[in-house]
N, C-alpha and C positions, 0 to 999 in steps of 0.2 A: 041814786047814789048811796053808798054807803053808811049808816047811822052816825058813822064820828066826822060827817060833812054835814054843816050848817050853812045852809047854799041862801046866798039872798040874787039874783036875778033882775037887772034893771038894764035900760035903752034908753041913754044919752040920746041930745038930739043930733049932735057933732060928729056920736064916734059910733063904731061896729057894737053891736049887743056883746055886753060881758056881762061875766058870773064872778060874786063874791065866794071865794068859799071861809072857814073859819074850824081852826081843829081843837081839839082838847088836847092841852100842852104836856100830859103825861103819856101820852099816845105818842111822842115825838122824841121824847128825850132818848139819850142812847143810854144800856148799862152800862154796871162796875166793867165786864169783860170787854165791849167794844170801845169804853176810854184805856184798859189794858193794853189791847190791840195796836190801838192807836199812836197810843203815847211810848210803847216800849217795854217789853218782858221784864230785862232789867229793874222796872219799877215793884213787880209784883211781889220781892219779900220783903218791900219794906212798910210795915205797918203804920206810919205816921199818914203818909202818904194816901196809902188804903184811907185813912180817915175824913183823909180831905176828898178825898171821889166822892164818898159817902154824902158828906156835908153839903159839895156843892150839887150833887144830882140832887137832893133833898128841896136844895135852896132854888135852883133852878126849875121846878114847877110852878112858883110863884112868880117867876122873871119872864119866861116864855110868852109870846103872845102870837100864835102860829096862825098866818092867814096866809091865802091866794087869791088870783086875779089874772083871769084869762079871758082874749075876747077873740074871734073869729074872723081872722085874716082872708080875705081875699087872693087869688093869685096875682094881679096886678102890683097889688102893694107887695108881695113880696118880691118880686121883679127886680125892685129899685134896688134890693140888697146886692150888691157886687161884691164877688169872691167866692170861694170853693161852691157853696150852698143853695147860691143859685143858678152855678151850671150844672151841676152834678146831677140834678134830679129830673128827670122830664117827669109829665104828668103829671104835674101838684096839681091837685084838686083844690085846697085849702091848706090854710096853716093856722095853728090858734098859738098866739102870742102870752104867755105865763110869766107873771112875777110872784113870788114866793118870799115872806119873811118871816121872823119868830120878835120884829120890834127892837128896841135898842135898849131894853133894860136890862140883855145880861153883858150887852157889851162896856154900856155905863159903871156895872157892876165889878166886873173886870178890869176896867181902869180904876178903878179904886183901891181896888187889890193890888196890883201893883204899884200907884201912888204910894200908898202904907207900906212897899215889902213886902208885900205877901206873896213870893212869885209863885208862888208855886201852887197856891190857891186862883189867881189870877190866870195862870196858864191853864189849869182844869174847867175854868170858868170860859176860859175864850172856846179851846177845845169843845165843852160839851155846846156851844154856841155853836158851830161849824159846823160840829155832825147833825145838831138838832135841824138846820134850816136845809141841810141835804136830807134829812130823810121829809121833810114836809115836802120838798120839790120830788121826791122819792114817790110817797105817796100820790100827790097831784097828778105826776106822768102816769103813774102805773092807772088809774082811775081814768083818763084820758085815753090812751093806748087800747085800754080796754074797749072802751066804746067807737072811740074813731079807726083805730087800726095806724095809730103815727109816730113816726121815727123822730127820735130828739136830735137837736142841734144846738147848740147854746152860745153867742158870741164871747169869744173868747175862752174855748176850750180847745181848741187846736192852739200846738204851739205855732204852727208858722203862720196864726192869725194875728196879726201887731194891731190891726185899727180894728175900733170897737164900735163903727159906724151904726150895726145893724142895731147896737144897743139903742142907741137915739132913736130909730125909727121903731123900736120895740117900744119905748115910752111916749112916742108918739099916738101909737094906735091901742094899746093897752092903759087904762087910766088907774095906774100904780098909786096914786095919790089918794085913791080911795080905801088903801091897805094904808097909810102914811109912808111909803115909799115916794123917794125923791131921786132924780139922777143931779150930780154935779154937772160944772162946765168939763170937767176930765173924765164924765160918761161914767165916775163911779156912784154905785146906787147906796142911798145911805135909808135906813140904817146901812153899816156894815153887815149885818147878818138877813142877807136876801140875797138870792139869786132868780136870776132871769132865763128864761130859755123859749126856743119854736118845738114844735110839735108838727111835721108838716106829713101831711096828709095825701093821698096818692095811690095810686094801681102799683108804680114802681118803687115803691119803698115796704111794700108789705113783705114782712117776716125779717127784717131788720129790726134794729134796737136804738143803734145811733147813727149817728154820722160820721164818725170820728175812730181811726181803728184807737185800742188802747192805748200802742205803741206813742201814738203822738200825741195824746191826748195829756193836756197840764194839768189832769186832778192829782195824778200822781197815787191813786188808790183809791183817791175817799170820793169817787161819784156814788150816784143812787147804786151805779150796777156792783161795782165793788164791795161797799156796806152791806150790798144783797148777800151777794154770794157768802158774806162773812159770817152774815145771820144763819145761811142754811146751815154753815160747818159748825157751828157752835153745837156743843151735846145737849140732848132733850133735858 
């Protein structure tokens, strides 16, 4: 792996071998230009503003705490997932089940900011939370895909996907608790800034990306592939 993965490697007696990974948190944060992007042109002549990106991308290397946790799904278990995902693919060889977070202290940080009024430091601070834990799930897949050759799928990125079943059986066989990630009774993963996702594996999914065309897909711009693409157009 790569030198900015601090891999730790352990085999539960219960569950499928997984891998911790662990990133350096400046390695993740987005720039001035892609909170630009993000948040709206209109913002870019106004120099207060410009201050507080500053500040909070500054303050946000000390908030970050970017980790993963992926374990090596069987096809059986994947089986059980009913909906688009699991008829759509024949040939899954394997699937490896990923949870990704950056921790809850910049969303703690965030609600602070707001609490006080500060919205508008509060909103840069949620922002650079959002993109930060997509580009760690970013990196994670791309590092994966690499080696396995596998197409992403993530519960609950299709919009005509309403149940978030496969979530529960993702935190079943992936032990998220060891990044301190927790699912609620209402399948949301807390902290808030972590996402989940499969990686499925296969003869018939090679030379694919995802699952999901854009068109339908609810990131609405900000997935791994979007932020990609943003990075390649930005000038040297």
């Amino acid at each position: 792996m790569s030198r900015v993965f601090q891999t730790i490697k352990m085999q539960p007696t219960e569950q499928p071998i997984f891998e911790i990974v662990h990133l350096e948190g400046a390695l993740i944060l987005p720039d001035i230009a892609l909170l630009d992007h993000m948040s709206g042109r209109q913002q870019l002549a106004n120099p207060k503003l410009a201050q507080i990106k500053e500040t909070v991308l500054g303050e946000a290397a000390g908030l970050v705490e970017p980790a993963a946790v992926w374990a090596r799904v069987e096809t059986e278990y994947f089986s059980l997932i009913t909906g688009k995902p699991a008829g759509s693919f024949s040939g899954i060889e394997a699937v490896l089940g990923v949870v990704c977070t950056i921790g809850g202290k910049m969303e703690i940080q965030a609600h602070k900011s707001f609490a006080s009024q500060e919205y508008s430091r509060g909103y840069f601070l949620d922002l650079t939370g959002t993109l930060a834990v997509a580009r760690v799930a970013q990196k994670i897949a791309e590092e994966l895909r690499g080696k396995y050759g596998a197409i992403h799928w993530a519960p609950g990125d299709d919009r005509t996907d309403l149940t978030l079943d496969a979530q529960r059986l993702l935190f079943e066989l992936v032990p998220a608790h060891q990044i301190g990630v927790r699912l609620t009774e209402q399948n949301v993963m807390v902290p808030v800034k972590s996402l989940s996702y499969f990686l499925v594996i296969g003869a018939q999914v090679k030379g694919l990306r995802c699952s999901i065309p854009c068109a339908q897909c609810a990131w609405n711009g900000m997935c791994d592939k979007q932020l990609q693409r943003f990075e390649y157009k930005k000038p040297a």
